[in-house]
C-alpha positions in Angstrom: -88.8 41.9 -43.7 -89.3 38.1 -41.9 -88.9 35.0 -43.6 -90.0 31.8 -42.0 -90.1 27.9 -43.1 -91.0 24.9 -41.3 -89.9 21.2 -42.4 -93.5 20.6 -43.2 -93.0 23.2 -46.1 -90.1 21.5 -47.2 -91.2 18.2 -47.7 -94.7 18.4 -48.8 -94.8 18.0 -52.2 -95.5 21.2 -54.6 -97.9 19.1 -56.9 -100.0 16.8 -55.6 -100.6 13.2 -56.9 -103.7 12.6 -58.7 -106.2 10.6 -55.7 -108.4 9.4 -58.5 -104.9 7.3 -60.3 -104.1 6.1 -56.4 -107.5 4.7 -56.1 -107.7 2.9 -59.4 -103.9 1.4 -58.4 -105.3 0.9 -54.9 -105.6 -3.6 -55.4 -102.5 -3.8 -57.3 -100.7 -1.9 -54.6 -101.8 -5.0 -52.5 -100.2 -7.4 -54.7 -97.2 -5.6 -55.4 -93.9 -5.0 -53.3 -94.2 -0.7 -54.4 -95.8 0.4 -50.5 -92.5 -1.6 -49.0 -90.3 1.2 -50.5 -89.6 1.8 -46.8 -88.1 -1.7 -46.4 -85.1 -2.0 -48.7 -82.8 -3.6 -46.2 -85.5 -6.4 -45.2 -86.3 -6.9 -48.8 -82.5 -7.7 -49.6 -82.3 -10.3 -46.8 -85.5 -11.9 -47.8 -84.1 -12.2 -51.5 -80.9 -13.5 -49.9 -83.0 -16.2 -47.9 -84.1 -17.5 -51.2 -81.3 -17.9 -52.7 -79.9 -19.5 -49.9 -83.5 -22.0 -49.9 -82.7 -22.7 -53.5 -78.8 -24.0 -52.9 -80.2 -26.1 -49.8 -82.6 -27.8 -52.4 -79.9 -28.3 -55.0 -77.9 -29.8 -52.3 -80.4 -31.9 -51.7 -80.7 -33.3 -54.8 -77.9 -33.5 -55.5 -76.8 -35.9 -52.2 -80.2 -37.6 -53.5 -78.6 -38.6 -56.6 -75.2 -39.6 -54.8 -77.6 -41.8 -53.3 -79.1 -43.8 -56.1 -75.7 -44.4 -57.7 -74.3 -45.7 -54.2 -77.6 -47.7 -54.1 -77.7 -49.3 -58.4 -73.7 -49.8 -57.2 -74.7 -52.0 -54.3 -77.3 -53.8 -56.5 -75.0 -54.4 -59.1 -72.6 -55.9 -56.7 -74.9 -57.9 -55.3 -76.1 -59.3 -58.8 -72.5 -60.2 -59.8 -71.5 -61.5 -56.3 -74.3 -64.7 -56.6 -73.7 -65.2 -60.5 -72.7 -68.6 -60.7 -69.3 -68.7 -61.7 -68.3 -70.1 -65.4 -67.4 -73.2 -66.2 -67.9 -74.1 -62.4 -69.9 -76.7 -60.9 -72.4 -73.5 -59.7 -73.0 -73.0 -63.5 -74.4 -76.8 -63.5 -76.7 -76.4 -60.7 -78.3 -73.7 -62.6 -80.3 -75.9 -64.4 -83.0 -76.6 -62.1 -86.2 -74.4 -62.7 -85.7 -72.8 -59.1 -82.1 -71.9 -59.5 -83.0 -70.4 -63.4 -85.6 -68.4 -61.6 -83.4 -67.1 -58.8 -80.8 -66.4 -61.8 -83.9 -64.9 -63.7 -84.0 -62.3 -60.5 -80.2 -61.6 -60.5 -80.2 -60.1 -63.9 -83.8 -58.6 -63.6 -82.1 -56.8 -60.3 -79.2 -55.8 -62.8 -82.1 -53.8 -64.4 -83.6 -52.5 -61.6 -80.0 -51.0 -60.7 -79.9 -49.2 -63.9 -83.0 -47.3 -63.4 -81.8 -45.8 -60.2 -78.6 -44.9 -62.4 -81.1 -43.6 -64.9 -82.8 -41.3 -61.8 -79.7 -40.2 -61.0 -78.1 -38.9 -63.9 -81.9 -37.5 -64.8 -82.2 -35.8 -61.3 -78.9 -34.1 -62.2 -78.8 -32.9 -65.6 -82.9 -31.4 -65.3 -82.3 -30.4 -61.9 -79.3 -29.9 -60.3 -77.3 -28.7 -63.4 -80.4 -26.3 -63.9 -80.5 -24.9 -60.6 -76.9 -24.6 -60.3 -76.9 -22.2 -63.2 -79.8 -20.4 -62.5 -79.1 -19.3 -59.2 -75.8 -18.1 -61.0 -78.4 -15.7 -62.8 -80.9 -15.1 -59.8 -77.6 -13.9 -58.0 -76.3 -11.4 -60.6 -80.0 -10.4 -61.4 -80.2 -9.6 -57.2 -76.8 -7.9 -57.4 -78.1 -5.6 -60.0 -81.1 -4.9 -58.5 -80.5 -4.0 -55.7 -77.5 -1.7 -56.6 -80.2 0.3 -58.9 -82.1 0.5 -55.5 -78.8 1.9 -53.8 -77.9 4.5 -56.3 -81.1 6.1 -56.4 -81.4 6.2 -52.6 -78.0 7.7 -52.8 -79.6 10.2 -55.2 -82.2 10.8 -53.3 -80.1 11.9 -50.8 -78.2 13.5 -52.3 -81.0 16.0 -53.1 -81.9 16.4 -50.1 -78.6 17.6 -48.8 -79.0 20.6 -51.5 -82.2 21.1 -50.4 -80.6 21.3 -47.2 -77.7 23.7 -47.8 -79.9 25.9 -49.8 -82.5 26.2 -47.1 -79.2 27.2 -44.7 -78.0 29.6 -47.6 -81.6 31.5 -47.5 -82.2 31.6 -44.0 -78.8 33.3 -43.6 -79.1 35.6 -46.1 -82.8 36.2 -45.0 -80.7 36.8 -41.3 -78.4 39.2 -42.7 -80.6 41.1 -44.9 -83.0 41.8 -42.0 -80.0 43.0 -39.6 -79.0 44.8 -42.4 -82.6 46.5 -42.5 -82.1 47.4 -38.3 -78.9 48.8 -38.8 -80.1 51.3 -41.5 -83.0 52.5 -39.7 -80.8 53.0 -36.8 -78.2 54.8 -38.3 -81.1 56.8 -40.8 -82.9 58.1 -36.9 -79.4 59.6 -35.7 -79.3 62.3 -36.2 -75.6 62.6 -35.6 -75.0 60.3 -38.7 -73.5 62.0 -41.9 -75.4 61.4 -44.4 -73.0 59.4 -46.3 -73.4 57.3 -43.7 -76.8 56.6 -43.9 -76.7 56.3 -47.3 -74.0 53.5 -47.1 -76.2 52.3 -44.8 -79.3 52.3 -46.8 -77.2 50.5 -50.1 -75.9 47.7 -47.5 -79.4 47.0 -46.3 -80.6 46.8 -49.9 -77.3 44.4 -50.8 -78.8 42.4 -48.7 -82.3 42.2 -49.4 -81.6 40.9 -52.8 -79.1 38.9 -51.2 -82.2 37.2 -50.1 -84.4 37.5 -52.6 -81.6 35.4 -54.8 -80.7 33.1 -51.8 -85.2 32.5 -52.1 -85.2 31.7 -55.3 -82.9 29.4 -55.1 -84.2 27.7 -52.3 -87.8 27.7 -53.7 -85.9 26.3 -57.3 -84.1 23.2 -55.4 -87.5 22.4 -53.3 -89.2 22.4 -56.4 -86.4 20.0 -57.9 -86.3 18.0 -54.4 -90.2 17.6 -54.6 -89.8 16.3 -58.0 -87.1 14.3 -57.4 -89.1 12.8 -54.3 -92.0 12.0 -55.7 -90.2 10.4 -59.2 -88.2 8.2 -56.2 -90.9 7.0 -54.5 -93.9 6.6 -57.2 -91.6 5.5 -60.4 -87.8 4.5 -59.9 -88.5 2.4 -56.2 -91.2 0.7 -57.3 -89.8 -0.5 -60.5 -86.7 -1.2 -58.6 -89.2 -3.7 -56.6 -91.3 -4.7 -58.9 -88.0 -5.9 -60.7 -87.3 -7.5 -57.6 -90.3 -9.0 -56.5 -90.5 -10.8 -60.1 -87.4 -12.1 -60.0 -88.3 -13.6 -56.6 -91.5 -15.1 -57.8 -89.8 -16.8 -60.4 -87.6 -18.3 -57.9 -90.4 -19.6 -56.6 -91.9 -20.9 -59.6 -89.0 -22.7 -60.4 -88.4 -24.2 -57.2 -92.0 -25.6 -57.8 -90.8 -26.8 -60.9 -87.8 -28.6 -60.2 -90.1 -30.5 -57.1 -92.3 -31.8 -60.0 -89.5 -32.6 -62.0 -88.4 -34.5 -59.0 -91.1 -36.3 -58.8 -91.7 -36.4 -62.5 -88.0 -38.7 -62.7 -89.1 -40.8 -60.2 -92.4 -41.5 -61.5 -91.2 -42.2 -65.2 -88.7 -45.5 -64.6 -92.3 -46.8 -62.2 -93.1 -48.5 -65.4 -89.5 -50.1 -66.3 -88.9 -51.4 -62.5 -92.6 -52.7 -63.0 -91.6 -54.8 -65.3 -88.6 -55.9 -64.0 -90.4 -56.7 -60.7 -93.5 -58.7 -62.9 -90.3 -60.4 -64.7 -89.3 -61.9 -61.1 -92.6 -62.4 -60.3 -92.9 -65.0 -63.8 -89.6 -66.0 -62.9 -91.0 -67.3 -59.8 -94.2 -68.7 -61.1 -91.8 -70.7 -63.7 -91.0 -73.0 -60.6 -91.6 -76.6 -61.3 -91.1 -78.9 -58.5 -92.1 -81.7 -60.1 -89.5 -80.7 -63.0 -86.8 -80.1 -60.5 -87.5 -83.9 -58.6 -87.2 -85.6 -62.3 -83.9 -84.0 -62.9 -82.5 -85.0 -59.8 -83.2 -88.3 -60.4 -82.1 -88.1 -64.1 -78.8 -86.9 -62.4 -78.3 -89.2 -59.9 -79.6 -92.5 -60.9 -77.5 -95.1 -61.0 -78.8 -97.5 -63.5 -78.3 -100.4 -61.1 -81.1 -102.6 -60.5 -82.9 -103.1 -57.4 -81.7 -107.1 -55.1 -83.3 -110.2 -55.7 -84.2 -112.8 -53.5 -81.3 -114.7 -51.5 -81.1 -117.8 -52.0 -81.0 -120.5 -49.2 -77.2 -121.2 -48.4 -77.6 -124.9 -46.3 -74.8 -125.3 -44.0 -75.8 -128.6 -42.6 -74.4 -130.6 -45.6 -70.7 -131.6 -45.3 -70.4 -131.3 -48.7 -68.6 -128.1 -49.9 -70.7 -125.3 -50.5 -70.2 -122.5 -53.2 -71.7 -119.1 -52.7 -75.1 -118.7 -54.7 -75.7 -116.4 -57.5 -77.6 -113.7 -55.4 -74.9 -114.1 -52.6 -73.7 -110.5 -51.3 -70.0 -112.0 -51.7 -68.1 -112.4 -54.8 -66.9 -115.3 -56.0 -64.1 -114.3 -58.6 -60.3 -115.9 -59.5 -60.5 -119.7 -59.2 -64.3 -120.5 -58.6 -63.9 -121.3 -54.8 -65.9 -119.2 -51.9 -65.5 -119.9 -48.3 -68.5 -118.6 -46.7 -67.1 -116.1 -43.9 -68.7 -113.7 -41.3 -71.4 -116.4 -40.2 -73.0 -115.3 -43.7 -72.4 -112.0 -43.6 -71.1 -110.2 -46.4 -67.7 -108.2 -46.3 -68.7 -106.7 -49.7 -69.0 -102.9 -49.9 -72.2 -102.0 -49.9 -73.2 -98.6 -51.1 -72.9 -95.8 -48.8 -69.7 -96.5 -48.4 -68.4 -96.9 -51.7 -65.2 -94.6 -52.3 -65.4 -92.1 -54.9 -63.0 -91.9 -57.7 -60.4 -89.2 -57.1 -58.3 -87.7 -59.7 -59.0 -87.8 -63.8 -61.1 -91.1 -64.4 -60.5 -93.4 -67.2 -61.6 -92.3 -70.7 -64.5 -94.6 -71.0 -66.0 -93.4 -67.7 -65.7 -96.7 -66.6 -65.4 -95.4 -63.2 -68.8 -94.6 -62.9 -72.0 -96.0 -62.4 -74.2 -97.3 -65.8 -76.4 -94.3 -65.9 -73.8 -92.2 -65.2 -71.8 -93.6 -67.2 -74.3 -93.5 -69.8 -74.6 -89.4 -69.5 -70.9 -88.9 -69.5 -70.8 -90.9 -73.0 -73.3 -89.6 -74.7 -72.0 -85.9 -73.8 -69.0 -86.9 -75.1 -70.7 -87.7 -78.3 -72.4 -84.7 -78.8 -69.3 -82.5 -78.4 -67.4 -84.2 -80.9 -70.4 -84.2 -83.3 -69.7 -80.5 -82.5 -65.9 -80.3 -83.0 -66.7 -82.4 -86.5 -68.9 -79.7 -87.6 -67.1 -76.7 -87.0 -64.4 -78.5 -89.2 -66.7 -79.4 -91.8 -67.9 -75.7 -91.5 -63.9 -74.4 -92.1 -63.4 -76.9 -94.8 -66.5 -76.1 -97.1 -65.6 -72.2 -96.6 -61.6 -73.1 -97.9 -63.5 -75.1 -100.1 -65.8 -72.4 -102.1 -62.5 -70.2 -101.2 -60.5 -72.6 -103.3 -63.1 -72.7 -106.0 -63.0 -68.8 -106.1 -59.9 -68.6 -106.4 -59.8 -71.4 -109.5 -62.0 -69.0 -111.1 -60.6 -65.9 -110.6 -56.9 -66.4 -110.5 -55.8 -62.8 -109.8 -57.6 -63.0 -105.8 -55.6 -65.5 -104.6 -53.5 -68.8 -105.5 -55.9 -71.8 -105.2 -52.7 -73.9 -103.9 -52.5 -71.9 -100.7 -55.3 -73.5 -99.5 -54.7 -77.1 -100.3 -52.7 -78.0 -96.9 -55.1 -76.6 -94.3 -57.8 -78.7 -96.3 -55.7 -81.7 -95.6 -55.1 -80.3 -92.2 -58.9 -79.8 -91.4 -59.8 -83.6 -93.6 -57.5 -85.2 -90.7 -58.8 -83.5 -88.1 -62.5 -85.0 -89.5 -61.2 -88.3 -90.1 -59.5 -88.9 -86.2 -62.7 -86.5 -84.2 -65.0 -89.7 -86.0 -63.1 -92.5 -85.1 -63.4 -90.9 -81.5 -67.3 -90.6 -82.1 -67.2 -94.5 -83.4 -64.9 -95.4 -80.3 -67.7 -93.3 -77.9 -70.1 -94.5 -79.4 -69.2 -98.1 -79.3 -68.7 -97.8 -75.3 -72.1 -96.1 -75.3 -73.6 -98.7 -77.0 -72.2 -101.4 -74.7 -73.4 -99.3 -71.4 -77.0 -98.4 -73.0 -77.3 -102.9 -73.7 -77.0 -103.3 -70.0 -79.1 -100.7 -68.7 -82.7 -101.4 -68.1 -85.5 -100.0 -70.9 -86.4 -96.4 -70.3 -89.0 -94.8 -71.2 -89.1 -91.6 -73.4 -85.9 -92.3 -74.9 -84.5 -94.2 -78.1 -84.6 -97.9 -76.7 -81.1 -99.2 -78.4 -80.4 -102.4 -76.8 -77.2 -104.0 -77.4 -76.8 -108.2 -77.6 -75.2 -108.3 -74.3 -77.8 -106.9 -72.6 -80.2 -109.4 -74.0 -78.3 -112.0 -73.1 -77.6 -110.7 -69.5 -81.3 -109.8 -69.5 -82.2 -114.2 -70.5 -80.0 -114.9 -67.7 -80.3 -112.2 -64.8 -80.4 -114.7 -62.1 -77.2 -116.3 -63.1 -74.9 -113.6 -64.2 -76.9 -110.0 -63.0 -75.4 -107.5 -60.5 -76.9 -108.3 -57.4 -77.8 -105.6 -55.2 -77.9 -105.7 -50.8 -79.4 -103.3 -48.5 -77.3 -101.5 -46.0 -77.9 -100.5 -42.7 -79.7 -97.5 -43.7 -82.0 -98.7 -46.5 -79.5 -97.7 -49.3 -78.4 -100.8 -52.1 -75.2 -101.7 -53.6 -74.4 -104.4 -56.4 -72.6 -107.0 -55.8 -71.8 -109.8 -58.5 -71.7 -112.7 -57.8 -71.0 -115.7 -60.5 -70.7 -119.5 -60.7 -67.2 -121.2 -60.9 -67.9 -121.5 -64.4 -68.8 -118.4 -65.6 -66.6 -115.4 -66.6 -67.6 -111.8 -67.2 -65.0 -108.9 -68.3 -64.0 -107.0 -65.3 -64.1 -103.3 -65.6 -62.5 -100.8 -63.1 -66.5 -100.1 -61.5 -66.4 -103.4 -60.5 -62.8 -103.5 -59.1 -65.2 -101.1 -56.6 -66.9 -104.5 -55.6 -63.9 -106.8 -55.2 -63.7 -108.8 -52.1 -60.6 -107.6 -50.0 -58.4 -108.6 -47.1 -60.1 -108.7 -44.0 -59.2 -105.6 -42.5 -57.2 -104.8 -39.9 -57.9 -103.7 -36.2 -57.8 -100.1 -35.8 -58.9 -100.6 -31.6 -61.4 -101.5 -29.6 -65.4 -100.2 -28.6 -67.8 -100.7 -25.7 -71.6 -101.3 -26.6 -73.3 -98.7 -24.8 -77.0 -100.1 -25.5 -78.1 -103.3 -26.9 -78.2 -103.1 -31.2 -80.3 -105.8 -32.5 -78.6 -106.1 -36.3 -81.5 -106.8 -38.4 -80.3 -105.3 -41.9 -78.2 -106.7 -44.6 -74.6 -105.7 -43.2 -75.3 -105.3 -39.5 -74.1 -106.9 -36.5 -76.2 -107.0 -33.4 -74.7 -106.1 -29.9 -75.3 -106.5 -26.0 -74.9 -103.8 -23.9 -71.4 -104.1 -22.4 -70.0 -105.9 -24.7 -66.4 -105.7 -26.2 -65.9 -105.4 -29.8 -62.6 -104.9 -32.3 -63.1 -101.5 -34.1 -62.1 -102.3 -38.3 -63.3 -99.4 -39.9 -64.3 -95.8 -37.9 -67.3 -93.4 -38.9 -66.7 -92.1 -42.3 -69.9 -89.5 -41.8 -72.7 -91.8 -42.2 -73.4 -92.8 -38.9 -72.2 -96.2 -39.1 -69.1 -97.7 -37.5 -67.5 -101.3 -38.8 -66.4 -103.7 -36.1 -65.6 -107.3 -35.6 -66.6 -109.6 -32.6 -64.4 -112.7 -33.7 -63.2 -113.7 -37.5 -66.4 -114.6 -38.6 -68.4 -112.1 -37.5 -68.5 -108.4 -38.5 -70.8 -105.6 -39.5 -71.8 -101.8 -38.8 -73.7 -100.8 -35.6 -74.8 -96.9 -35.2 -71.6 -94.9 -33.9 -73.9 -93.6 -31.5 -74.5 -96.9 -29.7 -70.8 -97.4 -29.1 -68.2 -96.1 -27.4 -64.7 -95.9 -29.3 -61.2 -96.3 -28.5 -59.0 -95.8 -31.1 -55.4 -96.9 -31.3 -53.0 -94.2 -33.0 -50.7 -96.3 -34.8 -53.5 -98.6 -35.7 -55.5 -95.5 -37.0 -52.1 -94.4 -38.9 -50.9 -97.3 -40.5 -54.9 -98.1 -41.5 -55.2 -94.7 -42.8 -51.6 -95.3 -44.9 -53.7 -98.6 -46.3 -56.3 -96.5 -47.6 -54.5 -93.6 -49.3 -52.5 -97.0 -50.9 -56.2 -98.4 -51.8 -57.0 -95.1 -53.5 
């Protein structure tokens, strides 16, 4: 009795799949991960790969979102870093239309910093706190995935090693049984056997053949279960194994996709906001006024002084004495006399060089030129208008306080009240008699300013009476060596006008002393009010050095001094002239 088996009979499969079931699957098959049941290894690095994909777009995003904060930081800081500073003179310049519109695009940039903040914190909570948690899920879903796939590979083989040993187990009982067979039919054709022997012989052989006929069915039981167990692997738990997996990998995907038009998404909804902020600036911009800005500068700098008159004809060729005329540049103050000096030049300051006030001014702004002046005043005024309001405010609240309390005894005593009325009715009564003291000096500057135009014309009796007789008592204004004016009054001997401390600023002074000497280097034809001309060459006394303007003082003998360009002269200071001159000025100030 022969057995034999080949590994084709092991494998094939005892039933059969139905061809008409693979043909109707036969385009989903193409679509679907089932026919890689061979590649579980490449399948398990391709799922890792997109894992690893997803965290290199999260990182992404994330450093994308690190970058809009760092960037509305930086914008913020560069908003606050040009705000003009309060209470500072910045604040002031603010006021023009172009500096309102650059102040306009500060805070508009302020806004457009906060929509990158609002990107940012967007961008993380819809996308990189999503991801983040869902490749925490992708991950375990892979984990158990794949582990199914393991343990039913490990089944698989595990069947097939029983298949295996009981294949080994029937061939070697089929090996034995048919040796078993040989040996009895040798030992049943000796004829010098007993027949006991031949009998044991016969039982051994047949031991043996159902031996193998057990060790067969067995065999033919666990191929049966192999096959079975085979084709279930491979048509049923694999393929759900990777159709498991291949959805959860095409959701990865989708949600990758996702999380890019999110991306975009963010971005595209703050387009509006910044376009607004941007067409803000742009208005801001349009809201420029140079005209505007030109009438403010000169409503901020005007000086209220009135431009020179004639000069009068000084005759020199009379013996007689001579006074200085009303228009004169010099002033004629004290005693009534004037000794013309400087071959008619004047030594008054004219108006580039007038030195500023340094240090608190008086309190009536005297200090300052009329318009100025004016300004200053009327400022005043209005913030103690203010101040007398918000008392006025206090004391009709303590007042209806104070009447509640008269009618309803049991909220509050109506006495408790009664001294911060008097307090505040004080306060009132001293703020107005600093409004009537304002206003008083306001008046007196507003009477000797010219008429202006779009404003309340309140003209005073001095200025009319200044205005009868301009050409007799009127500050007198001179031209200086670069175009500019400066007042300079001038009186008869007879005539007497209140000094104030802006006209100290015109005072005649000693002449001044020599600070060193200069060389003409070109020839300076002094044609201006204030000028001196000079030949090339010449020698000159240096009284006054370049205070910025362009212009230096010198003298060429006691009556004769001026300003020549500092750039037509050479200088030669001496020190301790300079030092004690300098001492004279700090005294002056």
């Amino acid at each position: 009795m022969e057995f034999s088996f080949s590994r084709r009979d092991i494998t094939r499969p005892l039933k059969q799949p139905n061809r008409s079931i693979q043909r109707t699957t036969e385009h989903t098959v193409l679509a679907s991960w089932s026919h890689l049941q061979d590649q579980f290894d490449n399948l398990e690095k391709h799922t890792q790969w997109g894992i690893d994909v997803l965290e290199k777009y999260i990182k992404f995003v994330k450093e994308r979102t690190e970058i809009e904060l760092s960037y509305a930081k930086q914008l913020r800081n560069l908003s606050k870093k040009y705000q003009p500073k309060k209470n500072s003179k910045e604040e002031e310049e603010y006021r023009y239309t172009s500096t309102k519109a650059f102040l306009a695009t500060l805070n508009e940039m302020n806004d457009y910093a906060g929509q990158h903040e609002v990107i940012s914190e967007n961008m993380t909570s819809l996308i990189t706190g999503e991801l983040t948690r869902y490749v925490q899920e992708l991950k375990q879903e892979r984990k158990s995935h794949f582990h199914d796939g393991r343990k039913a590979q490990q089944h698989i083989e595990t069947c097939w090693k029983q298949l295996e040993a009981s294949k080994r187990r029937f061939e070697r009982d089929c090996k034995e049984a048919d040796r078993a067979q040989q040996y009895f039919e040798k030992m049943d054709a000796d004829i010098n056997v007993t027949k006991a022997d031949v009998e044991k012989a016969r039982q051994q052989a047949q031991l043996r053949h159902q031996m193998a006929e057990d060790s067969k069915a067995e065999y033919c039981s666990t191929l049966q279960k192999f096959n079975s167990e085979q084709h279930d692997h491979y048509y049923t738990h694999i393929p759900n194994i990777f159709q498991k997996i291949q959805e959860m990998e095409e959701r990865r995907i989708v949600r990758i996709g996702e999380s890019m038009k999110t991306f975009a998404e963010v971005d595209r909804q703050v387009i509006p906001i910044i376009g607004k902020c941007l067409d803000e600036i742009t208005k801001a911009a349009e809201s420029i006024d140079h005209k505007n800005d030109s009438q403010m500068v000169i409503e901020a700098f005007k000086s209220g002084f009135e431009p020179p008159g004639d000069v009068d004809f000084e005759d020199f060729t009379q013996p007689m004495k001579r006074t200085v005329s009303e228009s004169s540049l010099s002033n004629s103050r004290g005693d009534g006399k004037s000794e013309p000096k400087f071959g008619g030049k004047s030594k008054g300051k004219l108006w580039p060089f007038i030195k500023k006030n340094k240090g608190a001014g008086p309190e009536d702004f005297s200090n300052l030129p009329p318009e100025q002046r004016r300004k200053k005043l009327q400022q005043k005024v209005d913030e103690l208008n203010k101040d007398i309001q918000k008392e006025m405010d206090q004391r009709d609240a303590l007042t209806k306080m104070k009447d509640v309390y008269i009618k309803n005894p049991q909220m509050g005593d109506p006495a408790s009240v009664d001294h911060r009325l008097a307090e505040l009715g004080q306060n009132i009564e001293k703020l107005r008699l600093e409004v009537q003291k304002f206003e008083g000096w306001l008046a007196e500057v507003e009477g000797r300013l010219p008429m202006r135009t779009e404003q309340a014309r309140r003209q005073s009796g001095l200025y009319e009476a200044q205005n009868t007789s301009a050409v007799n008592s009127c500050a007198q204004d001179r031209e200086s060596p670069d175009g500019s004016y400066t007042e300079e009054q001038s009186q008869e001997t007879e005539m007497k006008v209140p000094a104030t401390d802006f006209d100290d600023e015109f005072d005649d002074e000693e002449p001044l002393p020599t600070i060193g000497t200069c060389k003409a280097l070109y020839t300076f034809e002094g044609q201006n009010e204030g000028t001196i001309s000079v030949a090339e060459g010449e020698m000159l006394y240096v009284i006054e050095e370049d205070k910025g303007d362009g212009w230096t003082r010198i003298r060429r003998n006691e009556d004769e001094e001026g300003y020549v360009p500092t750039s037509y002269v050479e200088v030669y200071l001496d020190k301790n002239a300079k030092d004690v001159y300098k001492s004279l000025q700090k005294i002056s100030e």
